[in-house]
N, C-alpha and C positions, 0 to 999 in steps of 0.2 A: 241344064241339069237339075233334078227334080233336089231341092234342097231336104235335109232330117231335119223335121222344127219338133223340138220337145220342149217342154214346160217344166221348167225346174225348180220347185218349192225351198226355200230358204224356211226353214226349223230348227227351233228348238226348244229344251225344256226351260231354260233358267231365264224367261222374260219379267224382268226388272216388277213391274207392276201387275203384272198377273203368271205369275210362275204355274209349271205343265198346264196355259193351257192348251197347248196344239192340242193333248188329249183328252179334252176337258169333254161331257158326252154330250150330244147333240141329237135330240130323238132316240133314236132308237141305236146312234152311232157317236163318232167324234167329231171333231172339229177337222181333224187330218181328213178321216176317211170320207167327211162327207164333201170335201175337196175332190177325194180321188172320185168320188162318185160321177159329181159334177165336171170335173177337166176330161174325165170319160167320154163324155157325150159329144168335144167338139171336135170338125170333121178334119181338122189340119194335125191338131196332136197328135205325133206317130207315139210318144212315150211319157211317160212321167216319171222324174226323175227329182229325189230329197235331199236339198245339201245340207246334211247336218253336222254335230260337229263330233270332236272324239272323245266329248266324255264322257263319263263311265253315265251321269245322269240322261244321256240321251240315246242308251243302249234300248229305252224302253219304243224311242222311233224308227230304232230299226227294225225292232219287234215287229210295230206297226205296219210295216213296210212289207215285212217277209211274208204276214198273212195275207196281204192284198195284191201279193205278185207285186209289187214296184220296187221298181230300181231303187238305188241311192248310195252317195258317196261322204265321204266324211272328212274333214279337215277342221282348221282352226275356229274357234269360236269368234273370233274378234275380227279378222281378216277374212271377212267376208266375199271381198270380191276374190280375193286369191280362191277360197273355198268353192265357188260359185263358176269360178274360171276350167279351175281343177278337174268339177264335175262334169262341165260341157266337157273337154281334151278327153276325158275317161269314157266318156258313153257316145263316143266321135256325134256334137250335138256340131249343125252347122249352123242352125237358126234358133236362138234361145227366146225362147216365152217365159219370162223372169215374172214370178208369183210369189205369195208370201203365207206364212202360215195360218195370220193374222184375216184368213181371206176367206172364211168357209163358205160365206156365199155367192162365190167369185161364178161368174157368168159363162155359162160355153160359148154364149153365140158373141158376147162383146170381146173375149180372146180372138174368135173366128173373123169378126170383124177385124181387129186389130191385125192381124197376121194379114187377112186380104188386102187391108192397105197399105203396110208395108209389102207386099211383094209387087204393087202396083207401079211402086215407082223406086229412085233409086236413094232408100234412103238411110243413115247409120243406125235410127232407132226411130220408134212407131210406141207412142205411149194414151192412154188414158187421163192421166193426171201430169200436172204440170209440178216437177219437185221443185223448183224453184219458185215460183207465184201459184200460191194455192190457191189465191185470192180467183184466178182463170181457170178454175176445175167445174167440170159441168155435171159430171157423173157424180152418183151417190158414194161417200165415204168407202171403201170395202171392197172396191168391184176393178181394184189397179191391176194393169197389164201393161208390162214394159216387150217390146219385140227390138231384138238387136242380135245381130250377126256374132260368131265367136270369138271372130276377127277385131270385131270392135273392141271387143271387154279386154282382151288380148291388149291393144292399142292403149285403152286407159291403164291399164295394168300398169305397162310402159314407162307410162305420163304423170302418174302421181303415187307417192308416197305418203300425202295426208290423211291421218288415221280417219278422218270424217268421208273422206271415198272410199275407204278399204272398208270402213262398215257400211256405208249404205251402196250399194255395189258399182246402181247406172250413176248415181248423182254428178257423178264429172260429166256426165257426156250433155245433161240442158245446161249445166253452167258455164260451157264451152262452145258453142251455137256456131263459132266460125271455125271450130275444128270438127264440125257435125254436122250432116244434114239432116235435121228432125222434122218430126211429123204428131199432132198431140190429135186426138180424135174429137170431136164435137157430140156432146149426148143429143138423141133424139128426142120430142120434147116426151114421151111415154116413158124413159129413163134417166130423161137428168134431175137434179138434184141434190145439189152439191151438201146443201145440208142437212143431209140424210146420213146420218155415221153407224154405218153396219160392217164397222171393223174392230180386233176381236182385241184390244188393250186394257181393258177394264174387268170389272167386277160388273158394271153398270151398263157396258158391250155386253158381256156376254148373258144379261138379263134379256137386252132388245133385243139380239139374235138369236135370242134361243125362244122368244116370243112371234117372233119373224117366224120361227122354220116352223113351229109349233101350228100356228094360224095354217100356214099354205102346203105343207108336205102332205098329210094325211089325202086330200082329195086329189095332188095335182105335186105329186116327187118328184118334175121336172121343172118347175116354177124357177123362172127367171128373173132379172129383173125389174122388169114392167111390173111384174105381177107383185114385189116386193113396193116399190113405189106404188102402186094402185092400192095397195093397204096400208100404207103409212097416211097415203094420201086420206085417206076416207076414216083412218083411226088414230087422227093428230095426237093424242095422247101418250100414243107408244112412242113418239118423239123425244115426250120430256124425261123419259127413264135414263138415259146418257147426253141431256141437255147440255150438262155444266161438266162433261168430258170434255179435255182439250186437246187436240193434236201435240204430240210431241216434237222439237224441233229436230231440225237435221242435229243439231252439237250436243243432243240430249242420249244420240245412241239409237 
């Protein structure tokens, strides 16, 4: 039975270190919509779908939402996986493509990827990065996609009440490997990269990614990630504008 796989963006305005910016502008657009732009193009996403949260300062992503025809549901700011649970049950999602706001230049074909190999074989989740051991991430900072069943998140829901899973939504399910069968994808060598950080936390992110899209949009609006690496690659310099950004840890929120 042909499974509903939707993509559901986790937003919001009040981020700790760089507050609104999901709507912070991006070319000629945002950070949000040049998401919806991009999660447009791949061929398994039936929907896109925003879990935001209910308050009154994120009224302005619903706004967002209503002008671009996209769904979205709304729940607790902090209780994330509840909120993210809530939205898959409400928009009957049976296969969640788990995305973040933080992701403007998130890839359609390595989603596509990621989805075809989760439905290849039989497994609870199909990810890009590894939340546990960064240290084994091959892709470039920015470009995460989590695939898991509604069933599953349902299952952690379950299993744990530690405020540290209820914020970060999948995180129980690599730190649990014998209650999960997981699958982590390997970059191709055209797009891996790991320490390439085109994720959107900073002052100093959203310098480099806004210099990324600036370079590659105007001739070529479809520019994926090869084509991001093939300019980083060739213009090492735009590296050091968010050199001494650090990833935040899981206990950091």
């Amino acid at each position: 039975m042909k499974q509903r796989i939707v993509a559901i963006i986790q937003a919001r305005m009040t981020s700790e270190r760089l507050p609104g910016k999901v709507l912070m502008p991006l070319g000629q657009t945002t950070v949000l919509e040049s998401m919806f732009e991009r999660i447009r193009r791949s061929k398994y996403v039936e929907e896109i779908v925003v879990a935001t949260t209910t308050n009154q300062t994120d009224d302005v992503i619903i706004e967002c939402c209503q002008r671009n025809k996209v769904k979205y549901s709304r729940g607790s700011e902090f209780d994330v996986l509840t909120r993210v649970l809530d939205a898959a049950k409400e928009h009957q999602v049976d296969l969640i493509c788990e995305l973040f706001a933080d992701s403007p230049l998130i890839d359609p074909i390595i989603i596509d990827q990621a989805i075809t190999a989760h439905l290849a074989g039989d497994y609870d989740c199909t990810s890009t990065i590894d939340q546990v051991h960064y240290s084994e991430d091959t892709f470039p900072v920015g470009v995460p996609v989590h695939i898991f069943p509604t069933e599953v998140l349902q299952k952690v829901s379950d299993l744990t009440t530690d405020p540290i899973d209820r914020v970060h939504v999948s995180y129980f399910i690599p730190c649990n490997p014998k209650l999960f069968k997981l699958q982590m994808l390997t970059a191709a060598p055209q797009v891996s990269g790991a320490h390439i950080r085109l994720t959107l936390d900073t002052r100093a992110d959203y310098e480099i990614i806004s210099k990324v899209y600036e370079a590659l949009y105007p001739s070529n609006p479809e520019f994926l990630t090869k084509d991001m690496v093939k300019y980083v690659r060739e213009n090492p310099e735009v590296l050091l504008i968010n050199k001494t950004t650090k990833q935040k840890k899981k206990e950091e929120g």
